[in-house]
N, C-alpha and C positions, 0 to 999 in steps of 0.2 A: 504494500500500500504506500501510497505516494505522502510525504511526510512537508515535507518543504519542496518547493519547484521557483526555481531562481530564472528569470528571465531579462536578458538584454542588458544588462547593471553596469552599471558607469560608472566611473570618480575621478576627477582631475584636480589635481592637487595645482591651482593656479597659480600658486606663487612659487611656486618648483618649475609651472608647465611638463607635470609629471601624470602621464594618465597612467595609475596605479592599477585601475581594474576598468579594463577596455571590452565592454559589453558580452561579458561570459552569460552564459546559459547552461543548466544543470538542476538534476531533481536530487533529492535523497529519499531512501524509500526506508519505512518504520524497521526498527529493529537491526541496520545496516553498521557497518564500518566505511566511512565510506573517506579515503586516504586523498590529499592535496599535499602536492610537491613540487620542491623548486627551490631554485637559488635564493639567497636574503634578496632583498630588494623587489622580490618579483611579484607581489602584489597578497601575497598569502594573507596576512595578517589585516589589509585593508579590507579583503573579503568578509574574512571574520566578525568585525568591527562593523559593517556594512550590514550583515546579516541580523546581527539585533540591536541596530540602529544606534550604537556607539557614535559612528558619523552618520552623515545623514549621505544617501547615493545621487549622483545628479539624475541618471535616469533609468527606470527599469521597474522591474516589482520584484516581489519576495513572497508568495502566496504559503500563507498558515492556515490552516481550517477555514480555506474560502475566504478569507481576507488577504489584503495587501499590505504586508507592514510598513511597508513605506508610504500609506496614508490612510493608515488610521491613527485616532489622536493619542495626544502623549496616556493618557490617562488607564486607555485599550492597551498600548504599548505594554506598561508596567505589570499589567495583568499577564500580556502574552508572557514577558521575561520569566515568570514562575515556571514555566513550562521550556523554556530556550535558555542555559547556560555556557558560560565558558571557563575554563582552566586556561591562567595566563601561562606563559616561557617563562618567568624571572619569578620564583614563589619569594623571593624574599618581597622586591617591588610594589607587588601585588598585596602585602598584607600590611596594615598601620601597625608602624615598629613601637609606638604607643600603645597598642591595647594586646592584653593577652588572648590565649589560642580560644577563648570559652568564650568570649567577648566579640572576636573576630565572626563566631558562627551565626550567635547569637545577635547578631546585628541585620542578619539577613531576616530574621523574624520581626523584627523593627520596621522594616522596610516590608514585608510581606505580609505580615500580621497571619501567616498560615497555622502558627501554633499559640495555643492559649501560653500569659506568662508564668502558672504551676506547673506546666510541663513542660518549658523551656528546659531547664537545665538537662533534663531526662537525658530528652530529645538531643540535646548538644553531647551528652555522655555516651547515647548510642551512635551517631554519627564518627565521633571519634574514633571508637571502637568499629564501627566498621570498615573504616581505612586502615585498620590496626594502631591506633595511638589507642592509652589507657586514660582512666579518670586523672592521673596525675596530671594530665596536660594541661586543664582547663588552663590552670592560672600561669603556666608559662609566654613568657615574650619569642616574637618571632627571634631576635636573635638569641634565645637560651635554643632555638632549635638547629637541625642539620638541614641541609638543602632538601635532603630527604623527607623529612619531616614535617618540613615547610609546607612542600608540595603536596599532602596529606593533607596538611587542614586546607591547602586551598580546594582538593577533590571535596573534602564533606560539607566544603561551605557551596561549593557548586550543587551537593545534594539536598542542600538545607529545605529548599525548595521543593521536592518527588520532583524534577524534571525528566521530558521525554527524551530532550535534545541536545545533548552538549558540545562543542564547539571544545577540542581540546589545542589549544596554539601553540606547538613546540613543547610539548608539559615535561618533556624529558631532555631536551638538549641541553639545559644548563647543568646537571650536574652528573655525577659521576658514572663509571661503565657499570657498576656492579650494581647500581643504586636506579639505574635505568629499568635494568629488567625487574626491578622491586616492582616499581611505579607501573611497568606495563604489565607486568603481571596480574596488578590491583585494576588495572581499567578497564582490563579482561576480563576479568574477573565480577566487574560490579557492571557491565556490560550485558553480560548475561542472566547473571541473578535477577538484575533487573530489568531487563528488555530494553535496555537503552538504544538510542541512535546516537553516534559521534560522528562529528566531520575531524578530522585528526590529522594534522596540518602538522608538516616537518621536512625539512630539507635532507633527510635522510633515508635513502628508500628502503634500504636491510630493517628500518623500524618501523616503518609503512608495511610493507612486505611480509610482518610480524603479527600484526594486528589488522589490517584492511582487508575487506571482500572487494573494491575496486579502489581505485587509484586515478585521480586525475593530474595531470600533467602542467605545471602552470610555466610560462614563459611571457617575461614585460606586460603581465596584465592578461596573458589571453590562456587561452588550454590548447595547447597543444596537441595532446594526445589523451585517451581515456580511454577505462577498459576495465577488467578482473584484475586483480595482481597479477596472477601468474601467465597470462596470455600478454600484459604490457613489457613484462620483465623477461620472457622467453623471445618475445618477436616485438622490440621497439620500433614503430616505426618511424617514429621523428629522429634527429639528428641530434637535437636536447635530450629526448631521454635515454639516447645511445651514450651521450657523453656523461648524464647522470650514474648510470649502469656502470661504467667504466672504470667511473672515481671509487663507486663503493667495491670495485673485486681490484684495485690499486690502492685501496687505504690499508 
């Protein structure tokens, strides 16, 4: 079943004169893995951004349960996000070095109001626990944590919400090799348990390749190529994904 259906989508970054996402079109369908790759620069994360209206796109639509996210009001919008999350690249960046790991989740119910406030903490202690952190966490600061660990509370603040959709943006590049396949192991893992949809965005196809049922191709804004993993990775046919291919059995 058809999940999101992205149609024509634009962005020109005018004071760069950088057209970051040059009219891509593309659906995701429920319950998918569904992989976006490419060099830095090439518009990845503007998609992202784009898709739950972080920025705003010059032209195109973004179709959710028969609506347009790109115009319906802010109000419809904030409703939709409960249901459309993202896992940012940098977990430390992404979390206020001000408030601890119990606070950080706990914030999202603030803004949601999806859980009463006698069963906040509960809810924040099972959260935790399901990305594997313990009760000890609540009151630690992101810098008492590992990169590791980081990225943990930002997956269960992404779950704070039951979301269907998640937008994962490099969630593994900044830190360590051995600490990688933690993190993908858990997204797998919470992937299915819970029937999730991810779009799972990384410049690395061996962690694409790991995790994705397809794979789309991204180059200066447009897609190049798209497909299954193993039919894009067995017979590339673009010249970009030949040379992406290339790097990873040369790294």
């Amino acid at each position: 079943m058809e999940l999101l259906k992205i149609d024509n989508l634009h962005k020109t970054f005018k004071k760069h004169r950088v057209s970051a996402v040059d009219g891509v079109s593309f659906s995701i369908f429920k319950g998918e893995v569904l992989g976006l790759v490419g060099e830095s620069g090439c518009g990845k994360s503007t998609l992202a951004r784009l898709m739950l209206r972080l920025i705003y796109a010059d032209n195109g639509s973004i179709i959710y349960k028969g609506k347009d996210l790109l115009k319906i009001p802010d109000n419809e919008m904030r409703k939709a996000r409960k249901n459309l999350q993202i896992i940012f690249q940098d977990p430390y960046a992404s979390l206020d070095p001000r408030m601890k790991t119990g606070e950080v989740i706990e914030e999202v119910y603030n803004i949601h109001r999806n859980v009463t406030q006698p069963k906040r903490k509960s809810k924040v202690i099972e959260l935790l626990e399901t990305v594997g952190l313990r009760e000890t966490y609540l009151n630690r600061l992101p810098s008492e944590l590992s990169g590791g660990e980081r990225q943990r509370v930002g997956i269960a603040r992404a779950l704070a919400t039951d979301p269907e959709f998640i937008i994962c943006d490099e969630p593994v590049s900044s830190l360590d090799i051995s600490i990688q396949a933690q993190i993908l192991n858990l997204l797998i893992e919470l992937q299915k348990r819970k029937n999730l949809t991810y779009l799972f965005i990384s410049h690395d196809l061996g962690v694409i390749g790991s995790i994705c049922d397809r794979v789309m191709v991204m180059q200066s804004g447009k897609f190049v190529e798209s497909g299954p993993c193993e039919n894009v990775f067995k017979n590339p046919g673009h010249e970009y994904t030949k040379a992406l291919l290339k790097a990873v059995f040369l790294s």
